[in-house]
N, C-alpha and C positions, 0 to 999 in steps of 0.2 A: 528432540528438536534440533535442527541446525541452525545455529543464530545469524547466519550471514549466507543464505542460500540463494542465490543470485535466479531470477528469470528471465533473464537477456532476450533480447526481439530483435534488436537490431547490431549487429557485429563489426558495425564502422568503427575502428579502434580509434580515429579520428575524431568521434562524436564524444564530447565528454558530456553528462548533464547540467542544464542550468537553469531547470529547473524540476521542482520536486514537490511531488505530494506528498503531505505527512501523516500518517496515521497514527498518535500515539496512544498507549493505551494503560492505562494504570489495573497491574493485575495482581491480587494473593497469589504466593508460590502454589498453592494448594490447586489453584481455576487454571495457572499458567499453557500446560501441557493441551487442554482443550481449548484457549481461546488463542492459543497461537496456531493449533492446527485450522481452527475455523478461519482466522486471518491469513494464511498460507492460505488457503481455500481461495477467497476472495481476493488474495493476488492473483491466483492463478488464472481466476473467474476473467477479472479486471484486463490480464494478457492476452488472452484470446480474444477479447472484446478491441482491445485498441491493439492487436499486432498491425491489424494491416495499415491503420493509420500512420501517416508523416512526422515524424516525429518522435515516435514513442521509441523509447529507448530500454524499457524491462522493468521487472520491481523484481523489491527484494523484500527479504522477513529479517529485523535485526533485534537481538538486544539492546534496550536503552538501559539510561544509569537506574540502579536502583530497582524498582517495581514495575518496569517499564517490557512493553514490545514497541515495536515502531516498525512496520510497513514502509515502506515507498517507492513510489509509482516515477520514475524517471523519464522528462521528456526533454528535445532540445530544446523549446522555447515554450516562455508560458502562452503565447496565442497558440503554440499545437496542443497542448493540454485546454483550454478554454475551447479550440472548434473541435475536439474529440469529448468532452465529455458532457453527457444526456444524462439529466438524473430518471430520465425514464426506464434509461438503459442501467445505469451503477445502482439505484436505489440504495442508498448510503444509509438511510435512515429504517431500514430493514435490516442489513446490515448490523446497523449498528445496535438496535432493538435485539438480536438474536446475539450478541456478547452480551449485553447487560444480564441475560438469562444466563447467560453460562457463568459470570460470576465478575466480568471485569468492573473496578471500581470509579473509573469513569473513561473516555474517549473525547479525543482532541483533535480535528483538522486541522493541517497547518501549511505554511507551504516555506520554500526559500528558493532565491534565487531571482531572476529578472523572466 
């Protein structure tokens, strides 16, 4: 796994993000290697889905402290992330259902920024 593997969409070196989705995820070293590939997964998923969208700015796969992965989905502003995303289209909750199988010991949405 690479802990900080960037999926950049938008190349404005001028655009920094402000805001962020969090995906955090509490996992055993044991599960780590499959639920970060399935989370890289659904960034990946998540990129394609909002490239072409205003706003969106890339996600990334990170290590957090401790037992932790954390995902995040990078846009300029939190109304481009609110009129880009459909839970019909992310289904999160599928998502999230298929970590809990693979072994992670809980998942957290979060967000920062304005």
């Amino acid at each position: 796994m690479n802990p900080s593997r960037a999926h950049p969409h938008d190349t404005d070196d001028n655009a920094s993000p402000r805001f962020t989705l969090l995906i955090r995820i509490e996992v055993d070293e044991c599960h780590r290697p499959a639920i970060a590939s399935r989370l890289d997964d659904y960034l990946q998923q998540m990129g394609r889905l909002f490239q072409p969208q205003s706003g969106y700015l890339g996600a990334e796969l990170q290590e957090g402290a401790g037992p932790q992965l954390v995902g995040l989905l990078n846009w300029r502003r939190r109304e481009d992330w609110e009129s880009a995303w459909d839970c019909q289209h992310t289904r999160s909750d599928v998502f999230a259902d298929s970590l809990l199988r693979l072994g992670a010991r809980s998942i957290r949405f979060d967000s920062q920024g304005a």
